[in-house]
N, C-alpha and C positions, 0 to 999 in steps of 0.2 A: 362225735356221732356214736350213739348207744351201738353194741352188737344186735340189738332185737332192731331197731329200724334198719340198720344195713341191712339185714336178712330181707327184711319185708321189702325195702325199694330192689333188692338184685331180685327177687322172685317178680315183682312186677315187672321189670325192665324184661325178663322173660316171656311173661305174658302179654306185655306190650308188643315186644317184637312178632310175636306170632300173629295176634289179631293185627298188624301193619300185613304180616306178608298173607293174609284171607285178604284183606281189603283190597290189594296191589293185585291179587289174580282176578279179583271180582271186576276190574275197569269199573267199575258203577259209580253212577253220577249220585244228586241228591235221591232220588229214588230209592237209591239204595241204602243212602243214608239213614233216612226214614224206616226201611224196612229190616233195619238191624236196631234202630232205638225204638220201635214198638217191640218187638222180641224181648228189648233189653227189658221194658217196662213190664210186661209180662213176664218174667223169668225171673227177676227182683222183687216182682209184688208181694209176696208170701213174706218176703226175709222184711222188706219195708215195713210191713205190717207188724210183722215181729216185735221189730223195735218201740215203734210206736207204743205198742200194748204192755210191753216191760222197760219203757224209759220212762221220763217225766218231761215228755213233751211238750215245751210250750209256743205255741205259732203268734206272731203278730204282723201286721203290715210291712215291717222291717225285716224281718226273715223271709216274707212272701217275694219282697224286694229284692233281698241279697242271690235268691235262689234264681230270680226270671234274669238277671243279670247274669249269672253264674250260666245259666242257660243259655241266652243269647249271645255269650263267646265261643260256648261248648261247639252250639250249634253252626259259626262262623268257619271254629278250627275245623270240623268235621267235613265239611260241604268242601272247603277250601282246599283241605286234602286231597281227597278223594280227585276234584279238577286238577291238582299239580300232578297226581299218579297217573292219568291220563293222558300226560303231556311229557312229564321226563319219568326216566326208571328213577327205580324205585332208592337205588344204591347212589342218586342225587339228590332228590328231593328230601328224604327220611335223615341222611346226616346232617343238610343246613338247616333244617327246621328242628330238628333236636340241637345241635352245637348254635345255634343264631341264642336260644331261650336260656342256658345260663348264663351267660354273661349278661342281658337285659335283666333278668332274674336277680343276681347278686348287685348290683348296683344300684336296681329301683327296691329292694329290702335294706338296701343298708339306708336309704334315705327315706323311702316311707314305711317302714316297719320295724327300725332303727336299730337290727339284728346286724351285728358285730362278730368277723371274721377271722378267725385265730390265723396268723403268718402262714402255717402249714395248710392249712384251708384253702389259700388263696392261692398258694401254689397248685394245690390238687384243682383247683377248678379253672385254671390255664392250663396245665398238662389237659384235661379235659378237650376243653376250646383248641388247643393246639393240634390237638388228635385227631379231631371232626375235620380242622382244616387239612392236615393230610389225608384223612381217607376221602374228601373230594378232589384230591389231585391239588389243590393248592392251587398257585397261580395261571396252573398249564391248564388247567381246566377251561379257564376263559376262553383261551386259543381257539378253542374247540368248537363247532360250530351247532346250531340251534340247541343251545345252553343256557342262552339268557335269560328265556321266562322260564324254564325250571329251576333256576338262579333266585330268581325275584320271589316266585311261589316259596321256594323253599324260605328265604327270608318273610317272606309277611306270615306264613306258619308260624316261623319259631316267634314272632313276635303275638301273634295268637293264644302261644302257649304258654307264654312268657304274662301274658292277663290275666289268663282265666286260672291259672298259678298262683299267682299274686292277690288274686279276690281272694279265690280259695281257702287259703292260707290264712287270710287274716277273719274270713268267716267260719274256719274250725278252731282260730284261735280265740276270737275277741269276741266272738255273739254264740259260741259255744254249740254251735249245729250239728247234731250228732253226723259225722262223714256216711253214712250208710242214707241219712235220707237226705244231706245237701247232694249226693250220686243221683240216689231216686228225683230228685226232686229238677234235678237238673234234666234228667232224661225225659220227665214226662214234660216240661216244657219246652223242649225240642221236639217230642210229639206233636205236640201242640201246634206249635209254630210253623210246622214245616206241612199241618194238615190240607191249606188251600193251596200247596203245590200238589199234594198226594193227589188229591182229586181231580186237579188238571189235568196230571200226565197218569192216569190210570191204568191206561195200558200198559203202559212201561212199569207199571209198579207191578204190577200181575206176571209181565214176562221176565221180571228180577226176581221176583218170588219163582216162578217157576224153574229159571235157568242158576241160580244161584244163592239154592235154598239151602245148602250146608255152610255156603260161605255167610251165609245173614245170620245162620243162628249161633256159628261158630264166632264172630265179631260180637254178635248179640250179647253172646255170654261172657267173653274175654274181655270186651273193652272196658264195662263199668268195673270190672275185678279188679282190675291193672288198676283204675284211678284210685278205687276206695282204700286199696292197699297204702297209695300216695295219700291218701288225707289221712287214712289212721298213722301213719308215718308223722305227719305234718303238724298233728296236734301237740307232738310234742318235739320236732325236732324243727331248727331253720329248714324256711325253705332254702334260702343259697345253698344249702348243703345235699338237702333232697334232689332238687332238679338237677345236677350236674352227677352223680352217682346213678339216677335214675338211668344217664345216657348211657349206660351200660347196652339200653337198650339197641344204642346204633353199630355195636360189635356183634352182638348176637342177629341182629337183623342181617348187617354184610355176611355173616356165616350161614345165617338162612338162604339170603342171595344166593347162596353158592350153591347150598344143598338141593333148596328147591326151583330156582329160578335161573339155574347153569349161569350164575354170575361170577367173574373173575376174581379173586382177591390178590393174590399177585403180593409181593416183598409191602410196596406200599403201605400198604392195608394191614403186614404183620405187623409192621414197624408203628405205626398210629395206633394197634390195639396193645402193642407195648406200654407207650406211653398215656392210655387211657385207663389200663389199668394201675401203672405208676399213681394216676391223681385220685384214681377211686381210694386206693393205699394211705396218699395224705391225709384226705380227707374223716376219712376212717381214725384214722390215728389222732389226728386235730380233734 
C-alpha cells in the first residue's frame, strides 16, 4: 500500500469517526438522514460541477445504473445506521459494523475482483478483525443483557458496507467514474429516494432542522469527504487493503467515546488498539 493512500484512508478514518460521533448525538431517524444528504448535495454542488466542466465526462444508462445502485446501498447503510444508534451505544454498534465489513470485503475481492493478498496483508487484516472483536468485549459481551439487536444491527451494517464497497470499487475501477461525482451522484439519489418519506413526516424534518442544525451540516459536510477520500484511495489501491486500515476509524471513534460521550476505554480497548495498529503496520508494509 502506496504512502499517499495510507495518508488519505488514516485522514478519512478521522473524518469518518467524527461525522459517526454528530450522528450518535443527533438520535435522528431517517429524517435526519435526508436532512444531512440534501446539505451534502448542496455543499458539493459547486465542486460536482467543477469536475464535470474540466473532466471529459461521459454519462450513459450504465453509469446512470451503477450510481442509483451505489445509491440505494448508500441510502440502506445510512438509515440502518442511524436505527442501530438508537438502540445500542455507540462504542457497539460502530466497532461490529466496521470490523463485520473487512473480512466480507477481502474475501468477496479476492473471488470477484480477483485482487490477490500478499501473506503480510493477511496478517494485518486479522490483527484488524481481531482488534474490533476485542474492543467489543469478545465473547463476555453476549452475557450481557439487551445486546442482541445491537449485535445483529451492527452485523447487517458491516455487511452494508461491505456492498456498497465492493460496487464501489469495481465502479472507480472498471467503468472509470470519476470518485467526486459517483459521491455526488450517490447523494443526490438518496435525495431522491428518501423524498416521499420527507413529505410524510414534515414535521419532524422541520423540528431536525431546527433542533439539530449544526449536527446536519456538520455530517452534511464530513460524511461525503470521508467517502471520496475512500474512492480516490480505491482507484488505485485494493480494496481488501483500503477497508480494513480505513477501521482506523473504530480507535479514533472509541477515543472520541471517551472525550466526548464519557465513555470508558479501560485496559481492553488499549490492548485491541495495540493490535489494530500492529495490522494497519502489516498492511502498510505489504
Amino acid at each position: 500500500m502506496s504512502a499517499w493512500a495510507l495518508a488519505i484512508v488514516v485522514v478519512s478514518a478521522v473524518i469518518h469517526a467524527t461525522w459517526n460521533i454528530l450522528a450518535k448525538k443527533s438520535s435522528g431517524g431517517a429524517a435526519f438522514v435526508w436532512l444531512y444528504m440534501l446539505t451534502s448535495a448542496v455543499i458539493y454542488a459547486p465542486l460536482a460541477f467543477m469536475v464535470i466542466i474540466w473532466s471529459d465526462v461521459k454519462f450513459g444508462w450504465v453509469e446512470l445504473a451503477f450510481i442509483l445502485a451505489s445509491a440505494l446501498l448508500h441510502m440502506l447503510y445510512a438509515v440502518t445506521l442511524q436505527k442501530g444508534y438508537r438502540i445500542g451505544d455507540f462504542s457497539l454498534i460502530y466497532p461490529i459494523a466496521r470490523g463485520t465489513a473487512p473480512m466480507l470485503i477481502a474475501v468477496a475481492a479476492f473471488f470477484l475482483l480477483e485482487e490477490e493478498i500478499h501473506w503480510l496483508g493477511q496478517i494485518g487484516i486479522l490483527c484488524i478483525v481481531f482488534s474490533v472483536f476485542i474492543f467489543t468485549g469478545g465473547f463476555r459481551i453476549l452475557r450481557e443483557k439487551n445486546v442482541l439487536y445491537p449485535i445483529l444491527y451492527g452485523i447487517f451494517i458491516g455487511c452494508m458496507i461491505a456492498s456498497y464497497s465492493l460496487l464501489d470499487k469495481y465502479i472507480v475501477s472498471v467503468t472509470v467514474i470519476h470518485p467526486i461525482l459517483l459521491s455526488y451522484g450517490s447523494i443526490l439519489g438518496q435525495v431522491i429516494l428518501l423524498i416521499p418519506f420527507a413529505k410524510k413526516h414534515w414535521q419532524e424534518v422541520r423540528q431536525n432542522w431546527k433542533r439539530l442544525k449544526l449536527e446536519t451540516i456538520g455530517v452534511g459536510l464530513l460524511n461525503p469527504l470521508a467517502y471520496i477520500l475512500i474512492l480516490i484511495a480505491m482507484v488505485t489501491t485494493p480494496v481488501s487493503y483500503v477497508s480494513p486500515v480505513r477501521e482506523l476509524s473504530i480507535l479514533i471513534g472509541a477515543i472520541f467515546g471517551v472525550i466526548f460521550l464519557r465513555e470508558d476505554f479501560g485496559r481492553r480497548r488499549i490492548i485491541a488498539a495495540a493490535v489494530m495498529v500492529i495490522g494497519v503496520i502489516a498492511i502498510a508494509i505489504s
